[in-house]
C-alpha angles and dihedrals in degrees: 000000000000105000098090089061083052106056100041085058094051085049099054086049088059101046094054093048084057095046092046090049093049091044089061100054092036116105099208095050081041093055089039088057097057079055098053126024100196100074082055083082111073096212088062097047102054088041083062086045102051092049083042102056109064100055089046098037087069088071100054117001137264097316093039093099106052088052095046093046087052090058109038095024087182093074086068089064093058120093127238091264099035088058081035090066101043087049087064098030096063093036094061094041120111102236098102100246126119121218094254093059096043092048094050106042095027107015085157080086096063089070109084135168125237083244089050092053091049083056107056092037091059089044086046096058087038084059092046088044091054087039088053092048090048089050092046099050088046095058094046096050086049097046087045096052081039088049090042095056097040089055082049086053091048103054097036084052078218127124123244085256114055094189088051087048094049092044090049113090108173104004088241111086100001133066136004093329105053096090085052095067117192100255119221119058102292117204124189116015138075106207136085086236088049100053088042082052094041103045087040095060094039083051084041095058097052104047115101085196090059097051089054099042087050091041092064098038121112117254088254106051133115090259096067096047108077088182097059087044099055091044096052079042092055084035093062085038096065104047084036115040096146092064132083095244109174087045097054086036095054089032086062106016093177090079089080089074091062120088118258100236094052088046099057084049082055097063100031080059090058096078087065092046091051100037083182140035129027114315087205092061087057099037094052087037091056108000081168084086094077095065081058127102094262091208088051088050087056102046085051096047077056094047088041091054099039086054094044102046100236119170105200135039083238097062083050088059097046100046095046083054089059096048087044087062101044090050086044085063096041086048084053093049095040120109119233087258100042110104124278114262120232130202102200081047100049089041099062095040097052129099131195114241112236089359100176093174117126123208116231 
């Protein structure tokens, strides 16, 4: 079981030998060596070989670095994070050549100065900083022209697709929302505005959350007016089909006292706040979020991936699911006088237990 081991060792023995015989009858080691006594000494020279090798073998295979030191004998006086750093600066610039190709035509490139790696880092967050802008401009335009039309929706009453409207009888099995069915066991009505009305009111009644919320409210307020809540509920309908409405509306009943319009922004917003992931799944998980502040959402799923760790905005998604649910069973349990709880808060302030990730 052993042998492998062996004969790896044997190998990297060898190579050496070869690259030591061909150092000593080479002109440009030769002429490295006048500038720079210490890779006189052979020892020297094979322990910056050895921390050399396996971040060069990678680009050419086992007998890539001895080939690449003999002819640019610089690379060997750099140190392992010194070569570390050039390897992921040029693979991330923008020319257009790999690594492969720049080790083995101008491996001269490969020798950088600390100065010169200060340099490329800072041009290369500029570069991210002016990609992030562009992202982020992007997605607001995107979500502004989404938010436009939805508002037109809204107040022709219409869907974004006449012919699918007019085709469309009862919103159920016909038209653009029959693929998006009324969740509950529905009784009594045959239209898609009936079953959001009626499994609104049956999740209504058995929310504790619902009855307090409507016991302090004024005579005059939304709460008490089942005809304004059913039509912001079929007005979200409409621009959101594909969410559970009447759930995230009696999880977090206080959204009804937000307009409509700014609602449905809201929402749209959402999608530049969770740049993975389903922006249903968080809306109807902890629908709460969109009475936050959505930039200071943001700022704290940085702040949370950044904690924990997390290596993709993915992971972010999926572990903030996760805290989402466990804060939507401690908001169930919790009493009328107990603290509000806050998700940007309780984001940033949250750690992973046994979080393991690394951050690269």
């Amino acid at each position: 079981s052993n042998q492998p081991v062996k004969v790896g060792a044997i190998g990297e023995v060898i190579r050496f030998r070869n690259f030591e015989t061909s150092w000593n009858s080479n002109e440009k080691t030769l002429a490295f060596e006048r500038k720079d006594e210490r890779f006189r000494d052979v020892q020297f020279r094979e322990n910056q070989f050895r921390l050399l090798e396996p971040l060069l073998a990678p680009l050419g295979g086992e007998d890539f670095t001895a080939e690449l030191i003999l002819t640019c004998p610089e690379v060997l006086g750099m140190d392992a994070r010194q070569l570390g750093w050039t390897l992921v600066l040029l693979s991330a610039g923008d020319e257009g050549d790999s690594l492969v190709d720049i080790a083995k035509t101008t491996p001269e490139r490969l020798v950088l100065s600390e100065e010169d790696i200060a340099r490329m880092k800072r041009e290369r967050s500029k570069m991210y900083t002016e990609q992030k802008k562009r992202a982020v401009l992007k997605a607001r335009e995107a979500v502004a022209k989404l938010s436009q039309t939805m508002m037109q929706n809204v107040a022709s009453g219409k869907s974004e697709n006449n012919d699918t409207a007019r085709m469309s009888r009862d919103g159920r099995t016909e038209g653009g929302n029959a693929k998006y069915a009324v969740q509950g066991t529905l009784k009594g009505t045959s239209t898609r505005e009936g079953d959001i009305i009626a499994r609104f009111w049956n999740l209504w009644g058995g929310s504790n959350r619902c009855r307090q919320i409507l016991t302090k409210s004024a005579r005059d307020s939304i709460y008490r007016t089942p005809g304004r809540l059913e039509a912001k509920l079929l007005a979200l309908d409409r621009v959101f089909p594909f969410l559970d409405v009447p759930l995230f509306m009696h999880k977090e009943p206080r959204l009804f006292e937000v307009d409509t319009n700014e609602l449905i922004m809201r929402v749209a917003k959402c999608r530049d706040v969770f740049r993975s992931g389903s922006v249903a799944h968080v809306v109807t998980l902890a629908p709460g979020i969109l009475l936050e502040d959505l930039e200071e959402v943001k700022e704290a799923l940085c702040s949370f991936k950044r904690n924990n760790n997390l290596r993709s905005e993915h992971e972010v998604y999926e572990e903030s699911c996760t805290l989402f649910m466990a804060l939507q069973t401690k908001m169930n349990k919790a009493r009328p006088n107990d603290p509000e709880i806050l998700y940007a808060e309780s984001l940033k302030a949250h750690v992973i237990e046994g979080n393991m990730g690394c951050s690269i």
